[in-house]
Every structure is written in C-alpha cells, then in structure tokens.
C-alpha positions, 0 to 999 in steps of 0.5 A, a space after each residue: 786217910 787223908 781225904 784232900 789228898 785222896 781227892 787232888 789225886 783225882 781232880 785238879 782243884 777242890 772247890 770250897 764254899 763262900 761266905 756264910 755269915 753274909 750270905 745269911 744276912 743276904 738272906 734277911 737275917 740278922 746277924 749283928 750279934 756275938 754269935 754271928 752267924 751261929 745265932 741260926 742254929 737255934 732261930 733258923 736251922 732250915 736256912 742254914 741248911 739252905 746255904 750249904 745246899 745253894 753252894 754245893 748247888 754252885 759247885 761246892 766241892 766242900 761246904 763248912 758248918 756254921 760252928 765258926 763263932 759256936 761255943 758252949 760259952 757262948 751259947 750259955 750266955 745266951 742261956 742254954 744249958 750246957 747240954 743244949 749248947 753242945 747239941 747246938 755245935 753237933 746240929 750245925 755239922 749236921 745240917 751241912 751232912 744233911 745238905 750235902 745227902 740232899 744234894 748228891 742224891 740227885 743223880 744228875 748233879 754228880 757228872 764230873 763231880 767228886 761226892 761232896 765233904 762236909 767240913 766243920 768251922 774251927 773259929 778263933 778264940 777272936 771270934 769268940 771274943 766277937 772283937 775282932 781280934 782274929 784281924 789283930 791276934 792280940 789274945 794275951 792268953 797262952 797256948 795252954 789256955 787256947 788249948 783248954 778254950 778250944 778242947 770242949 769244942 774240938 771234942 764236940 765237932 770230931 764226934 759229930 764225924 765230919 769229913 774234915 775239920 776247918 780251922 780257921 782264921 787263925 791270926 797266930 802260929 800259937 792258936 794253931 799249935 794249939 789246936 793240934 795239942 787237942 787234935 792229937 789226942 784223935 788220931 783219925 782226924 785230919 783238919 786243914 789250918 788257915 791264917 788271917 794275913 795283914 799283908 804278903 807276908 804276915 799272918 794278923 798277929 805278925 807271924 811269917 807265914 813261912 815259918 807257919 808252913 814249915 812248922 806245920 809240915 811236920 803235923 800228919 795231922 793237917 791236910 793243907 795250910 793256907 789263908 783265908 779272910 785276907 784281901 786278895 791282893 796279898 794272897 798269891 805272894 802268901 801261896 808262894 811262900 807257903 809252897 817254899 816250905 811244904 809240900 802240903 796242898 795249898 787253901 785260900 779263901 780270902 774275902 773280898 778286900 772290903 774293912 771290917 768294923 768289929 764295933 759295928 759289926 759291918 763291911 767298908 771299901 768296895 769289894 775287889 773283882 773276885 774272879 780276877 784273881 782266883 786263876 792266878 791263885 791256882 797258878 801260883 799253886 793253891 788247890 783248894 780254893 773257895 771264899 771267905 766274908 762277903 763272896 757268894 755262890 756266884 763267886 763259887 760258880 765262877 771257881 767252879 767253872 775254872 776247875 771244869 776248864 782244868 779237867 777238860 784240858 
C-alpha cells in the first residue's frame, strides 16, 4: 500500500516536521558531536520524543525518527556493543511511534487531520562520515559498497515497522540506487528519496535532478522524490524539473539558506523568511512539504496553516 498516495487522495498537502538536530540544541543540548543529533537516543530519549510530539503539536502530518546520522558503526565507536547499537536505531523509531500514539489519543486534536506517520531517517553515507560530504558527494566509494554500508541499517529500521522510510539528504543518484538495492529485498516497504541540491538544477554531487526523477520513476518502491536541505531560493525551479519526469508526489523540505561549517559543526549567513516561500512550493506542484536544519514548529505551524486554507477552498 502506498501510504502517501493514500493520504494526497484525500488532503491537498502532507504536512512534514522541522529540523531536528537544531530544535535539540534549542533545547540546551548539545550536539557537536559525529553522532548528532543521534547522541540523544542514548543521553535523552524523553527530549527526543519531545520533539516529535511538539511538531505533530505544530501540525506535523509526518515526524521522522532521529536515526538520520545512527549507525551501528557509529554507535560502536562510542563503545556500545553491536547488539546495544542495533536496539539504539529501533528506539529511535520507536519514540517518534510512541509521540505520534500520545499525541492522536487526544480526541480533540484530530478535527480535519489525517492519523499522523511516523517516518524513519535514512541519512548518507556523508552523515556518517560527520564531514559534510552530503553537501559535496565526494564519497569515492561504489554503489555496492553504499549498498553494504547501508544494509545493516536498512534492515534494522524496516523491522522497527514504520509507516514510511525517509531517505535523505542524498548528494547522489548513486547512494540512491543504492539504497533500493537493499530496499528491494522488502517488498512491502515504501520509502520517499531526497537529494541535497547545490543550485536549480544539480543535486550536491552535480547529478541533474531530472535525470534523478526519471530514473526513479520506474521504482514502485519510492513514493515521492524530491529535495531537502537546499536553500529555498533553488527549491521551486528543482519541483519544476522533478514534475517533468514523473508523476510521482513531489518533497521539499529545505532549510533555511544559512552555510554549514561541517569543521565546526555550526550555521552561518542569515536564514531566509521560511513562509515566504512554501505557497510558491506548493504551487509549483510540491505535496509534501515540511523543514529541514534550522526551521522549527513555528515554521511547521505556518505550512500547516496553509493546508487548513486548501482544505477550506
């Protein structure tokens, strides 16, 4: 079944979540380490779950779990045991469940609101690198060996049962392709692709997005193709060159223009008015639309409002 499909049949617009890592650190924690925003699975599970609650507060039609930069390497170099790493990456699936059940079992928050999802981060290979090569894509591995990379993890977050998989940040066609190698092998799983852009046109590895979206149309697999984590000035021209080549829903998330430094792991430049932007992504033809680093639930409240505006036309 495909879920996304299932919803945009009967609301105009899916709501994603915001940024994550940043809303933490707004949060007082710190996350200036390899692990991220990951690091809070093991040292503060509650605020984890308190962020996915806040955005499915905000209007959140979808809130994805913190396994963005969780692997069972990574893990290990902090010195859990394998078995403790793999238990890790199902607990951060099943915080954002356990917000999600929270949140819609009150009865008041459901008038004109789907049953919220609950999503699971596929990061990059680049995120576990912790360099920021998902903003550049120079991996110098091959699609097997981001396949093998990938697998374990794959593996872990299908059988934690989320609605949907989020794969994403993704600087290359490559690592994509590469993730539905493993992906084929479940069947019943669906999962949407998105690509970390450097301008209108070019994913971060230099990659035509166009030529993306045409060679994932033909995946069954994938439920939506799109782009997050790109300044929000190029996002509109990339929805317009997605839609050329498939018929598949449109996700945008982008963040919110500022520099990342990956040395010190910190935002630069001034952030771009978030709202000015996302009815013109919606009018260009994006149906998922949400945010990436540095937006917040005030953000999220705003997108939310504009798919109330749709629903009453």
């Amino acid at each position: 079944m495909n879920t996304i499909e299932t919803y945009l049949s009967k609301y105009p617009l899916i709501v994603l979540d915001g940024a994550f890592g940043t809303e933490l650190a707004r949060r007082g924690f710190d996350t200036n380490d390899e692990l991220w925003s990951a690091k809070a699975l093991f040292e503060k599970p509650e605020l984890v779950e308190a962020v996915h609650r806040d955005y499915y507060e905000a209007g959140a039609d979808v809130s994805t779990s913190a396994s963005y930069q969780a692997t069972v390497e990574g893990f290990e170099k902090k010195g859990f045991s394998r078995e403790q790493a793999r238990e890790l990456i199902v607990r951060s699936v099943r915080l954002v469940q356990q917000a999600r059940d929270k949140f819609w079992a009150q009865q008041a928050k459901r008038q004109g609101r789907p049953r919220p999802l609950a999503a699971a981060s596929v990061g990059p290979y680049g995120a576990y690198l912790a360099d920021g090569s998902e903003y550049r894509g120079d991996y110098h591995v091959s699609r097997a060996e981001l396949a093998d990379f990938h697998a374990e993890r794959l593996d872990i977050l299908v059988g934690a049962e989320p609605d949907i998989l989020a794969c994403e940040t993704l600087p290359l066609l490559d690592e994509a392709l590469a993730i539905l190698d493993d992906l084929h092998r479940y069947t019943d799983a669906g999962a949407w692709i998105s690509f970390s852009c450097k301008d209108a046109e070019h994913t971060c590895s230099g990659d035509k997005i166009a030529d993306c979206a045409r060679v994932l149309d033909r995946e069954s697999q994938v439920a939506a193709i799109g782009v997050n984590c790109t300044a929000p000035q190029y996002v509109a021209d990339l929805i317009k060159k997605i839609r050329e080549h498939t018929a598949k829903p449109v996700v945008v998330y982008p963040n919110t223009g500022e520099t990342y430094d990956a040395v010190t792991k910190t935002w630069h430049g001034s952030p771009t008015p978030y709202h000015d932007f996302v009815r013109q992504w919606y009018e260009a033809g994006a149906r998922l639309i949400g945010g990436c680093c540095r937006t917040t639930p005030d953000d999220i409240r705003g997108i939310a409002a504009l798919r109330r505006s749709l629903q009453a036309r």
